[in-house]
C-alpha positions as CSV (number, residue, x, y, z in Angstrom):
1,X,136.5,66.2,-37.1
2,X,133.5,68.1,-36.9
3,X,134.9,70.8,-39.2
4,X,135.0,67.9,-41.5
5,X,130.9,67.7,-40.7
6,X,131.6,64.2,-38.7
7,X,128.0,63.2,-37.1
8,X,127.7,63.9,-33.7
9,X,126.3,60.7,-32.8
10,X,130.0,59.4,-33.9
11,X,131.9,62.0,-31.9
12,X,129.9,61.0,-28.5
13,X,131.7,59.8,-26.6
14,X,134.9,61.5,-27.5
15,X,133.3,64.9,-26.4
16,X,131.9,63.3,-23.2
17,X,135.4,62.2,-21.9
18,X,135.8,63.6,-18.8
19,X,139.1,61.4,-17.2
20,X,142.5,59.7,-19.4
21,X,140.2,56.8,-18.8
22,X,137.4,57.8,-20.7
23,X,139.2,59.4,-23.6
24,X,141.2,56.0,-24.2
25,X,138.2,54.1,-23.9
26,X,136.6,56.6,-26.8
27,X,139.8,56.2,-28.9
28,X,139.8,52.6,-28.3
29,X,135.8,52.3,-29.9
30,X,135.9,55.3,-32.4
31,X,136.4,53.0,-35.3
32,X,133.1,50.9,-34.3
33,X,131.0,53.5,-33.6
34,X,132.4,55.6,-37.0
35,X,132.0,52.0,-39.0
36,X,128.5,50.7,-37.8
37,X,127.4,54.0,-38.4
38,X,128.7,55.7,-41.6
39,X,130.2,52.3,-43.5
40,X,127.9,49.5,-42.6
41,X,124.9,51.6,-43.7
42,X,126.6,52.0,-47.2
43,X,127.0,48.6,-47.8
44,X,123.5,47.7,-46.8
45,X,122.2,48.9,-49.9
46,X,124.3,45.7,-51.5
47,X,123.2,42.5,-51.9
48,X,126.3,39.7,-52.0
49,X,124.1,37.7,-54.4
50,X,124.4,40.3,-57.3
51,X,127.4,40.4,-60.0
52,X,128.6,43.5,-59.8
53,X,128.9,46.3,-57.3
54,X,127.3,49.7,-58.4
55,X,129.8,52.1,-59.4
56,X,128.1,54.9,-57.5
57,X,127.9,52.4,-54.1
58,X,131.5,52.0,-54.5
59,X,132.5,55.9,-54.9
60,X,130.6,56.1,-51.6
61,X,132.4,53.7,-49.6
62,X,135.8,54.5,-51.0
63,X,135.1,58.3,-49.9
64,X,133.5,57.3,-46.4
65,X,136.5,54.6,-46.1
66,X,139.1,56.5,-46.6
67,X,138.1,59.2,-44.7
68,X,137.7,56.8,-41.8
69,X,141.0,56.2,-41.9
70,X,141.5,59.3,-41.9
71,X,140.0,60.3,-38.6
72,X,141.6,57.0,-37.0
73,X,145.3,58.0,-38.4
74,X,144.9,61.1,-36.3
75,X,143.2,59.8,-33.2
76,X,146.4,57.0,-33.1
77,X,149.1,59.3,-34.3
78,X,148.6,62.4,-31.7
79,X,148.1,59.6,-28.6
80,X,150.7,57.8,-30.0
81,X,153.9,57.8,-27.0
82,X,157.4,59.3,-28.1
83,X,160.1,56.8,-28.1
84,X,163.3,57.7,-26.0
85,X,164.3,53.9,-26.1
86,X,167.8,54.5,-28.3
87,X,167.2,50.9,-29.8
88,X,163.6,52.1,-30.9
89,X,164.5,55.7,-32.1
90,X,167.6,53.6,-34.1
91,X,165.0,51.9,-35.5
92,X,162.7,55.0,-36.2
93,X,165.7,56.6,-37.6
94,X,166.5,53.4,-39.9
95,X,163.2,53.4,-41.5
96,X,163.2,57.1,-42.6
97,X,166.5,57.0,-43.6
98,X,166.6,53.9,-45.2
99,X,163.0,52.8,-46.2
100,X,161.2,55.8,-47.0
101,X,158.9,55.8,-44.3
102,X,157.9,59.7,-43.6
103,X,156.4,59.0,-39.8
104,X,157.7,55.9,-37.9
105,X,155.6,56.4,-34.3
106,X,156.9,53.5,-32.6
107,X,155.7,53.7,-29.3
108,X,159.1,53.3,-27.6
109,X,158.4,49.4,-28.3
110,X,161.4,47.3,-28.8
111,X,160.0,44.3,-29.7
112,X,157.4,45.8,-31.9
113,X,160.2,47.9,-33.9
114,X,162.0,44.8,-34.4
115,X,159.2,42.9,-36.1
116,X,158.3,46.0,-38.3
117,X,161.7,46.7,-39.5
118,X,162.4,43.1,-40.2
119,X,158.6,43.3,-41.9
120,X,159.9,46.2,-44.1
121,X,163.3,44.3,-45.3
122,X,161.5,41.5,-46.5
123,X,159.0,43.6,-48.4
124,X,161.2,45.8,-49.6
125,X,163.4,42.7,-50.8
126,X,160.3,41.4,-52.6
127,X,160.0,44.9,-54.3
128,X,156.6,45.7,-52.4
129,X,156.0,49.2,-51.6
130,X,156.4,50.0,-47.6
131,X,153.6,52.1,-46.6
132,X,154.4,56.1,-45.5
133,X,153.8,55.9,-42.0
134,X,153.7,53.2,-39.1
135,X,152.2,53.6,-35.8
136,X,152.2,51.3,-32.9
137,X,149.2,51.8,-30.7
138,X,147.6,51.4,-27.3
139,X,143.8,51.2,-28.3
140,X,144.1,48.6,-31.1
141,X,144.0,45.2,-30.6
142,X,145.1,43.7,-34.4
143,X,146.9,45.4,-37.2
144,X,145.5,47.4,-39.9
145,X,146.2,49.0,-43.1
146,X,144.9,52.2,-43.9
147,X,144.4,54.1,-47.0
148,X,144.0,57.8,-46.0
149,X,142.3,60.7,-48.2
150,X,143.7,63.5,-47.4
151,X,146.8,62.6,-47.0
152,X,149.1,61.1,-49.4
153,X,150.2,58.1,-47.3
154,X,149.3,54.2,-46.1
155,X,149.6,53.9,-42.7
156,X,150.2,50.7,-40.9
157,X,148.7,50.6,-37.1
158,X,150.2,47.3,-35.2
159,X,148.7,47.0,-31.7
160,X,151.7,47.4,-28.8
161,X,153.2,45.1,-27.0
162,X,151.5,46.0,-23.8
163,X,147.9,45.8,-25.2
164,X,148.4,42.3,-26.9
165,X,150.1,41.1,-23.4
166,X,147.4,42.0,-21.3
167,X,144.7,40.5,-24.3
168,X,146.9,37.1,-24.0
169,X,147.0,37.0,-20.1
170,X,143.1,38.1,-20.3
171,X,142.6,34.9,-22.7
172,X,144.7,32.5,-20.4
173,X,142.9,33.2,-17.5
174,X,139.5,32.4,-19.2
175,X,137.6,29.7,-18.2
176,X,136.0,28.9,-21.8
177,X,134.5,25.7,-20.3
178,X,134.6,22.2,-22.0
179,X,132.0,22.5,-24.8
180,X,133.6,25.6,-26.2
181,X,136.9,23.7,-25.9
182,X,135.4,21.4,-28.0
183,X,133.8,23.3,-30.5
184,X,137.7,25.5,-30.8
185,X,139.5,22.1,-31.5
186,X,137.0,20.4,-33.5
187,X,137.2,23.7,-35.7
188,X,140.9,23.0,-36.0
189,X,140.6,19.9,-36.9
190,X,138.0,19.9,-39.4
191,X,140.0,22.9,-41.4
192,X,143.5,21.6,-40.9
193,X,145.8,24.8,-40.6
194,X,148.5,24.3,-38.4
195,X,148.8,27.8,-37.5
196,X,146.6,31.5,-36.9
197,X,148.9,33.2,-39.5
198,X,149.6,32.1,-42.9
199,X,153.1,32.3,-42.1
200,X,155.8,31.3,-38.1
201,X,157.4,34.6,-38.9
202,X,157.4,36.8,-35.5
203,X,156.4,39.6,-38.1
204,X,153.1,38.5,-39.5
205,X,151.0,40.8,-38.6
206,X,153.2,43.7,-39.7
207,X,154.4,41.6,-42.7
208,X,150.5,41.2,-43.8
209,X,149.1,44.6,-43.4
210,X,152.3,46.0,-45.6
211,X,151.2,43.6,-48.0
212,X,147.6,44.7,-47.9
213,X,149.1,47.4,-50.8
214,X,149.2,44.7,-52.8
215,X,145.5,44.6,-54.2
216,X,142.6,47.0,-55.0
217,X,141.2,49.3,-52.1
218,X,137.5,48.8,-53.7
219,X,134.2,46.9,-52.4
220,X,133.9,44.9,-55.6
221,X,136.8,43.3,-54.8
222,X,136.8,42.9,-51.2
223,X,133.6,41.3,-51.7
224,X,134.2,39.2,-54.6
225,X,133.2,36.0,-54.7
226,X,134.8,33.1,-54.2
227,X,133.9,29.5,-55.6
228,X,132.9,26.9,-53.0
229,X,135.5,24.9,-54.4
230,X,138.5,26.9,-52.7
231,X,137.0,26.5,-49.2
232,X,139.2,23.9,-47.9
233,X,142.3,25.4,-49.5
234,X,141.3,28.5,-47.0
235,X,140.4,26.8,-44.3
236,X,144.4,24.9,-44.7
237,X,145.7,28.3,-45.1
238,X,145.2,29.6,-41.6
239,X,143.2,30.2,-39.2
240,X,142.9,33.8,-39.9
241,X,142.0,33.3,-43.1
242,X,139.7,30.5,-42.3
243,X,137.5,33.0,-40.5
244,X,137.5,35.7,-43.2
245,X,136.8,33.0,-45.8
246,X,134.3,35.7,-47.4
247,X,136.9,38.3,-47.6
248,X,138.6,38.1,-50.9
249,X,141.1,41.1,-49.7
250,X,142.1,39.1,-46.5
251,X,142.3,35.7,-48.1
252,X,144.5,37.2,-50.8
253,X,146.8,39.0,-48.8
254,X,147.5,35.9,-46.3
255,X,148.2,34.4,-49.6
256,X,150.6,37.0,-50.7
257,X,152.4,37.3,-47.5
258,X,153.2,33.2,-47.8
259,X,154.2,33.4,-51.1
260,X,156.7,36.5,-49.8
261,X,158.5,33.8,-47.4
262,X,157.6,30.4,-48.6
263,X,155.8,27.9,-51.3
264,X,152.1,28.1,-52.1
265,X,150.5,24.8,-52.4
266,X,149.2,23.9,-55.9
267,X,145.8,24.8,-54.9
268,X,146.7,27.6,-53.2
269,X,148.3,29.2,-56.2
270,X,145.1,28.7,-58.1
271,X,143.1,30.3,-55.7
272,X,146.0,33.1,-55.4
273,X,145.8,33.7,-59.4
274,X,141.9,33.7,-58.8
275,X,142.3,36.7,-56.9
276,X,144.4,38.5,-59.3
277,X,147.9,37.5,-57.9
278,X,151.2,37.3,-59.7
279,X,153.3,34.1,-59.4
């Protein structure tokens, strides 16, 4: 990375590691530091309010972006464990034989090799294209989609089993106390989802970053706009998407990802063709 003239600042705490400990902990934050540092900067210079997003702001981000992903597809690709579970290297073996998928890192983790193969059958059914390369991690905590610029692949990073056990336990064992209680139920309430994901399937999060191919890697239409008029059809859609509301790319793709599996509502597909989708 610092042949690729990454800014010091950004490579801190990666060169200060001194014990396993550390180094996860640097891998764990690397996207943070790298974001609040190179990409929020870059969109500073926008203003939501305007109607268009400069063409030269938006060959910025998509070079600082992507090269982003860059440095996090290596970080989480050389940590990444070797799987010597024969159900998981099965699985491995299934999606480069069958699927396409040039680098299938699975982490030795059943259950997370289950819901990314079943991901990549029902995409593949629906004609989507599977992303190049999937890695399950220890130092993510949600799923993301990555469009990389040197390389000539998507990758798909789902958080492993272990991580998002120990988040849940950490969540159940917190004492949130009655007024935050509140404020968490009255939120689900007022929007009306029934669920976090747009979707029951086991594979959601797998299912929804494959589909994040579906639509435009640019700023202008991550931050597009959307009418006032759609909140509540959000805010019904999930609750992931309730609280990404000004994130046309997420709000489309938990749109997308339904659609894959079951019906949109009426409203739903408007606000689904709003966003560019195909019906």
């Amino acid at each position: 990375m610092k042949a690729y003239n990454v800014a010091p600042e950004i490579l801190k705490e990666l060169q200060n590691a001194k014990t396993v400990g550390e180094l996860q902990s640097a891998i764990f934050n690397f996207q943070n530091v790298y974001r609040s540092k190179t990409i929020v900067p870059c969109l500073t210079k926008f203003k939501r309010d305007k109607k268009s997003f400069p063409l030269e702001l938006e060959q910025e981000f998509y070079h600082k972006k992507n090269f982003m992903d860059d440095c996090v597809r290596w970080l989480h690709a050389l940590f990444a464990a070797p799987s010597r579970n024969p159900e998981v290297v099965k699985i491995e073996e299934i999606l480069r034989n069958q699927y396409g998928v040039k680098l299938a890192l699975l982490g030795n983790d059943l259950p997370n090799a289950q819901k990314i193969l079943k991901a990549v059958q029902i995409a593949k059914s629906k004609g989507v294209k599977i992303p190049e390369e999937f890695i399950v991690s220890h130092y993510k905590t949600c799923g993301e989609h990555l469009r990389t610029s040197m390389g000539s692949a998507d990758t798909v990073i789902i958080p492993s089993s272990l991580i998002s056990n120990l988040a849940g336990n950490m969540q159940k064992k917190m004492n949130l106390g009655k007024k935050n209680l509140d404020v968490w139920k009255n939120w689900i309430n007022s929007c009306g989802f029934s669920g976090f994901q747009s979707t029951k399937l086991d594979c959601h999060m797998a299912l929804h970053e494959i589909y994040h191919s579906e639509h435009l890697p640019f700023m202008a239409f991550k931050m597009k706009k959307i009418p006032a008029k759609y909140r509540s059809t959000i805010e019904h859609l999930s609750g992931y998407a309730a609280l990404r509301d000004n994130c046309a790319h997420e709000v489309f793709t938990e749109l997308n990802t339904k659609n894959a599996v079951s019906k949109l509502t009426e409203e739903e597909k408007e606000l689904f063709k709003f966003l560019g989708g195909d019906l």
